[in-house]
C-alpha positions, -999 to 999 in steps of 0.1 A, spaced: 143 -388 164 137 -356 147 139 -322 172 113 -302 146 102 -306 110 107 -281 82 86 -283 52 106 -251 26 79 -236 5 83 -215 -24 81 -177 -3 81 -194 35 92 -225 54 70 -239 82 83 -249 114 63 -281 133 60 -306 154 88 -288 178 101 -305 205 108 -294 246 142 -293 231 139 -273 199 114 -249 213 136 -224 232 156 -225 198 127 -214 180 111 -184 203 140 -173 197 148 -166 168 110 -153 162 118 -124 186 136 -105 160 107 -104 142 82 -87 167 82 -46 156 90 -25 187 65 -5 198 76 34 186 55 49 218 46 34 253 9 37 257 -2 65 278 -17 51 315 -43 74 313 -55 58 283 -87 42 279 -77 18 246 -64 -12 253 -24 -12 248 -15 -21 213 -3 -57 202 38 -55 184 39 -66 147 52 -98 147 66 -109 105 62 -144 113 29 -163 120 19 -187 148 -13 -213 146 -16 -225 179 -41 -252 170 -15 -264 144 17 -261 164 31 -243 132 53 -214 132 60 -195 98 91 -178 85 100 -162 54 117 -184 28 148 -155 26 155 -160 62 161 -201 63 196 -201 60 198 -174 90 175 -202 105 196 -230 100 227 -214 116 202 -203 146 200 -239 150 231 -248 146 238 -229 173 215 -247 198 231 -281 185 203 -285 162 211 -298 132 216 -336 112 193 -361 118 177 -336 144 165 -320 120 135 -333 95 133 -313 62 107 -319 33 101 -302 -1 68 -297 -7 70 -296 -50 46 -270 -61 14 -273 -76 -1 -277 -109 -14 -245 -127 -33 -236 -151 -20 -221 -182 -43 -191 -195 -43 -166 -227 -51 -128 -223 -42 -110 -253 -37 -73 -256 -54 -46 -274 -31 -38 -306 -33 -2 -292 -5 -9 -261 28 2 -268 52 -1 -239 78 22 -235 109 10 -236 118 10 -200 84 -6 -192 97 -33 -217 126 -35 -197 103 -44 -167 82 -69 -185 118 -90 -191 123 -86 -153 98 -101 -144 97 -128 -167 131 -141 -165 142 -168 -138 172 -148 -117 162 -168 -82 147 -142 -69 118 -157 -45 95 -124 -50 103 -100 -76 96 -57 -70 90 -33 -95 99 3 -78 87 29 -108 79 60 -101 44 76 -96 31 78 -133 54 54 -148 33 28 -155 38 -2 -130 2 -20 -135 4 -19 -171 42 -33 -169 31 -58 -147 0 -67 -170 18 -72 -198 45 -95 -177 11 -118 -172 -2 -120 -202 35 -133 -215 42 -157 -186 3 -173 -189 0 -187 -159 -38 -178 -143 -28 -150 -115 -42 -138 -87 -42 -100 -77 -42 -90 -42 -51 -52 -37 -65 -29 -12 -105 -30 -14 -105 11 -25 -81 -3 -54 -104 -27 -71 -124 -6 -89 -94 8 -104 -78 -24 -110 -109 -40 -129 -105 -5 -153 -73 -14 -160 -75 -47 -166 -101 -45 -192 -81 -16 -203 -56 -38 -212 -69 -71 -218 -91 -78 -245 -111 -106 -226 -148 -116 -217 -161 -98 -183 -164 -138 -172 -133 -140 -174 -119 -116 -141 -136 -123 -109 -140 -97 -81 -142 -109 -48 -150 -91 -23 -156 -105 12 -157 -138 33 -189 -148 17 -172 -137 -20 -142 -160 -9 -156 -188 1 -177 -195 -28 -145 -188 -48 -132 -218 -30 -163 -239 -38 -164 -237 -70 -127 -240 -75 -129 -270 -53 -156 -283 -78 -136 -277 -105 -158 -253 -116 -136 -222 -117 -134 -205 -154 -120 -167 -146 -90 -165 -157 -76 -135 -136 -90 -136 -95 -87 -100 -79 -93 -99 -39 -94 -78 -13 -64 -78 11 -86 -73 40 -111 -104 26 -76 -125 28 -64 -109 61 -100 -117 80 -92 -152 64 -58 -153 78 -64 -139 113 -94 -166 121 -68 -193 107 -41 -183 133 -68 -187 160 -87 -216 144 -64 -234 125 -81 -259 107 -115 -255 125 -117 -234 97 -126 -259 75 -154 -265 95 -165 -226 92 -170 -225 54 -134 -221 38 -123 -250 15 -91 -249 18 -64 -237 39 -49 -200 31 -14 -217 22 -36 -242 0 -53 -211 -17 -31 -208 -49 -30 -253 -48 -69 -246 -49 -74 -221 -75 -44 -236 -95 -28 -204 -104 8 -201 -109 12 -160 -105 7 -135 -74 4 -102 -79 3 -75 -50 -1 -35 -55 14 -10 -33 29 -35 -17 38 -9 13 9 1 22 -5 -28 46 33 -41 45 25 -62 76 -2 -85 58 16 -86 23 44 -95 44 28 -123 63 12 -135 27 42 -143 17 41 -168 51 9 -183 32 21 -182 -2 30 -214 -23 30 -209 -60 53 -207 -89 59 -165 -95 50 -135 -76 54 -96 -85 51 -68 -62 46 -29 -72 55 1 -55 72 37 -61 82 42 -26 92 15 -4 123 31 14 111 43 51 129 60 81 118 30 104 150 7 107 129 -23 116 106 -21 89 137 -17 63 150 -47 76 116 -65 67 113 -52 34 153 -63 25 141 -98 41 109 -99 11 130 -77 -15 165 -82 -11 181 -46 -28 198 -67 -55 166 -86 -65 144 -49 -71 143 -35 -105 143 4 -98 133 13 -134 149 50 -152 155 78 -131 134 102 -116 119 125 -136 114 158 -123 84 178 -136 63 191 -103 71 224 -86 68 222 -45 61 251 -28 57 249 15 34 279 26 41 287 63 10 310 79 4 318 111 -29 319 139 -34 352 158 -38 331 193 -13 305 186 -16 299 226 -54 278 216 -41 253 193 -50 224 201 -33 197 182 -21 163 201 -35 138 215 -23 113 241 12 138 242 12 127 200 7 151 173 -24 152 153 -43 158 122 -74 154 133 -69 170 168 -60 203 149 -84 200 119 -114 199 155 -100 229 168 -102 248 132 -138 236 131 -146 242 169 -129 282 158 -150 299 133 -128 327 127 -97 307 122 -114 284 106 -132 306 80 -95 321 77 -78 290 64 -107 279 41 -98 313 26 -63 306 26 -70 273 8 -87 292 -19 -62 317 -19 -37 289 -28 -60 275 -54 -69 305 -75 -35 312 -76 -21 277 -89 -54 263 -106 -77 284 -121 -50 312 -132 -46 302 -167 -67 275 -161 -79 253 -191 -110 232 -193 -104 192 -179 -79 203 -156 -78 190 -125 -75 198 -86 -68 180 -52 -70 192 -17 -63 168 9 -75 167 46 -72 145 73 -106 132 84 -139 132 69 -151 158 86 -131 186 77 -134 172 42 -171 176 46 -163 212 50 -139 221 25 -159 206 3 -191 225 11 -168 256 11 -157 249 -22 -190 246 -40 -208 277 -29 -172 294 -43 -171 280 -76 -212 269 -88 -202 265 -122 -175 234 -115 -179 206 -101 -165 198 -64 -170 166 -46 -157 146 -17 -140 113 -20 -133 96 11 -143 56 22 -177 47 8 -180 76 -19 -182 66 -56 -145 61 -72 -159 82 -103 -159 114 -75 -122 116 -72 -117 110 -111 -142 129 -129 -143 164 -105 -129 195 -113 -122 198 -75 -118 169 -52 -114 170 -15 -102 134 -2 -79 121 25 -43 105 22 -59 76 26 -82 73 0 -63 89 -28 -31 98 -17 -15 63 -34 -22 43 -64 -51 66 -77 -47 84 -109 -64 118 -114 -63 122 -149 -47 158 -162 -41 168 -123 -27 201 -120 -29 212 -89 -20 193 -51 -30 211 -21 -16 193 8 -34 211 44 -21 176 63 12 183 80 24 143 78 61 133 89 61 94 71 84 102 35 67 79 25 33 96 20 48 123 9 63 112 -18 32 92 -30 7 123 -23 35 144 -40 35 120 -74 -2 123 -76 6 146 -101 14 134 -133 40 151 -167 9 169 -183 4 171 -222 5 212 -220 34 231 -215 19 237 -180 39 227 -148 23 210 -119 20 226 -87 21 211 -52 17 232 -23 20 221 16 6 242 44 22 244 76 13 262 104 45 284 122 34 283 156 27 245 156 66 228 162 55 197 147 48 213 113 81 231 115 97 198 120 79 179 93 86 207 68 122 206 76 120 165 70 97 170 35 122 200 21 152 177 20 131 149 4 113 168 -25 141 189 -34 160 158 -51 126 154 -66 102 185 -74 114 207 -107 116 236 -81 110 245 -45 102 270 -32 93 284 5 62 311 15 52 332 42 20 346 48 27 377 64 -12 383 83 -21 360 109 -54 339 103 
């Protein structure tokens, strides 16, 4: 008699029906999947202590556990190990499902670029690769690649993106695509997906491209892991691993596949279909653990990195300094942070009204000097708040252009149609595209390289013989800044056109 059954999907295998004997062998080997915690929670802490990662999946009304599909063979040896293998072990093959096949031409006016073309064959042609990457730089065209890769393979996809992404993503598409608006569905929501499910249940479905929310899927996934198939009960037609079956689509696409690594990740654990792509421009990250995770979904060998970097932004870090350094407050719970610091600017009128100064300072000397109509400015803050203010600031400076906020709930067409936005790292530091950006004022000191380099490759090679600028304010007195600049210098130097360091001489 069998010790555990293992059904091998296309992008995960699934563990069941585990035995007394087989399940020390399998807690196991899923503890090299649980993410150390990088800080122990403070005691005097209110919050409830934070829950590890974990990059496999669990339904404990199922009995299933959930790997991904690049770390079977590891698996198989893991077992081997605990004498676990033979007829001890049951394995079935689970063929994959039937798809439909769907045209979406191209308006005539697309031409790729040759290294875009390049991409296009990537993704297209079989190598073995389970998931494929596509790591192009900020500005290179990755959605547009990717599109084109669709519309040649034919099979009906479905596009998983964050929810401040889908606005942009239904631009694009019907950029691209010369198609009916019938034929790409939004959904957005529980509600959204389960009628999605219905109707594709019923045979009824006629989109040919599905775009969804990651959080939509992730609500879906998280109530599954709790529920298992109770689910069924609750509204949902189908079970998240049954969701491309159900909608009989042969292609998954995700964007920014770091950001919310942790869920693409576990999609992957749900996923069962015939092709997948994955975009990003930065998916390297100082965390060891998380490396290992993304070489588990995107083996090095299997990415396709695209032509080298081009170089056409000049950085510039401008240290100041605050008259009564010894009243900064900036951490909370012994951590470092943005929004800490931005309160104590606000709660400090004088220092406060200094560095909105010095923020205009910065931008009358990069933006508007030679400035040309339909340029473009961003100025990033950590919370909503503070961009509240900057913004305010901005518009009683400059009457004649027009400043607005773009954070959460504001209307996408505020961070692409200002002259001056004010937004967060969040909102529009990654996968948004300002067009003719000139100017990136950065007032968040932030240590990950990675959202530095995405916040740094908002700007884009301009049409004008005008260089982009992108300038980083860091307090002296604060260590933390002083650190992260030193981090951020040795990054962006392989990557801005020049860079360059400032001091302002007058305390704030």
């Amino acid at each position: 008699m069998a010790e555990l059954l293992i059904r091998l999907h296309s992008h995960h295998f699934v563990v069941s029906r585990v035995t007394p004997r087989a399940m020390p062998a399998v807690i196991g080997f899923t503890r090299q999947f649980v993410q150390p915690l990088r800080t122990k929670p403070s005691p005097y802490s209110k919050k409830p202590p934070p829950k590890p990662a974990v990059y496999a999946a669990h339904c404990g009304d199922t009995g299933e556990y959930r790997y991904h599909i690049n770390v079977f063979k590891k698996f198989e040896e893991h077992l081997g190990f605990h004498n676990l293998k033979g007829s001890l072990i049951e394995v079935e093959r689970p063929e994959l499902p039937v798809v439909r096949e769907v045209e979406l031409p191209i308006f005539e006016r697309w031409d790729l670029r040759d290294y875009q073309d390049e991409g296009v064959d990537y993704v297209v042609k079989p190598d073995g690769s389970v998931s494929k990457l596509i790591e192009f730089q900020t500005g290179k065209g990755k959605g547009v690649t990717s599109l084109f890769a669709v519309s040649k393979m034919g099979l009906a996809p479905v596009i998983i993106v964050k929810p401040m992404y889908l606005e942009k993503w239904v631009e694009e598409i019907r950029d691209v695509y010369d198609i009916a608006i019938e034929d790409l569905m939004v959904i957005r929501g529980s509600e959204h997906l389960m009628a999605l499910l219905e109707m594709a249940v019923a045979g009824e479905l006629a989109s040919k491209i599905v775009l969804i929310s990651n959080k939509t899927i992730q609500n879906w996934l998280k109530l599954y892991e709790r529920y298992g198939d109770q689910t069924l009960e609750m509204g949902y037609a189908c079970r998240p691993s049954e969701l491309m079956q159900t909608l009989r689509s042969g292609f998954r696409l995700i964007d920014e596949v770091h950001q919310d690594f942790h869920l693409n990740f576990k999609l992957d654990l749900y996923t069962h279909c015939h092709r997948s792509l994955s975009l990003s421009a930065t998916l390297d990250k100082e965390d060891a653990f998380i490396n290992r995770m993304y070489e588990i979904a995107y083996p090095t060998p299997h990415r396709h990195k695209g032509p080298a970097y081009d170089r056409y932004t000049n950085a510039t870090a401008l240290f100041y300094r605050i008259q009564r350094p010894e009243r900064i407050r900036c951490r909370e719970n012994g951590n470092y942070s943005n929004h800490v610091y931005e309160k104590y600017l606000m709660n400090n009128p004088q220092v406060c009204s200094s560095y909105l100064h010095l923020i205009d300072q910065v931008l009358r000397a990069k933006y508007l000097r030679n400035y040309q109509p339909t340029e473009k400015a961003v100025i990033f803050c950590a919370s909503i708040e503070f961009c509240t203010l900057v913004t305010e600031f901005m518009r009683k400076q400059y009457p004649h252009m027009d400043v607005r906020r773009y954070v959460e709930d504001d209307p996408f067409e505020n961070c692409i149609d200002a002259d001056i936005r004010v937004t967060t790292p969040q909102s529009a530091g990654t996968a948004v595209d300002i067009p003719n950006l000139t100017t990136n004022i950065m007032s968040v000191a932030i240590s990950s390289q990675q959202s530095i380099l995405q916040i740094f490759g908002r700007t884009r090679k301009l049409k004008s013989e005008k260089t982009p600028e992108c300038v980083s304010l860091y307090c002296s007195d604060v260590d933390k800044h002083v650190e992260y600049q030193g981090k951020n210098q040795e990054l962006l130097r392989n990557r801005a056109l020049n860079y360059s360091t400032v001091f302002i001489p007058n305390a704030l």
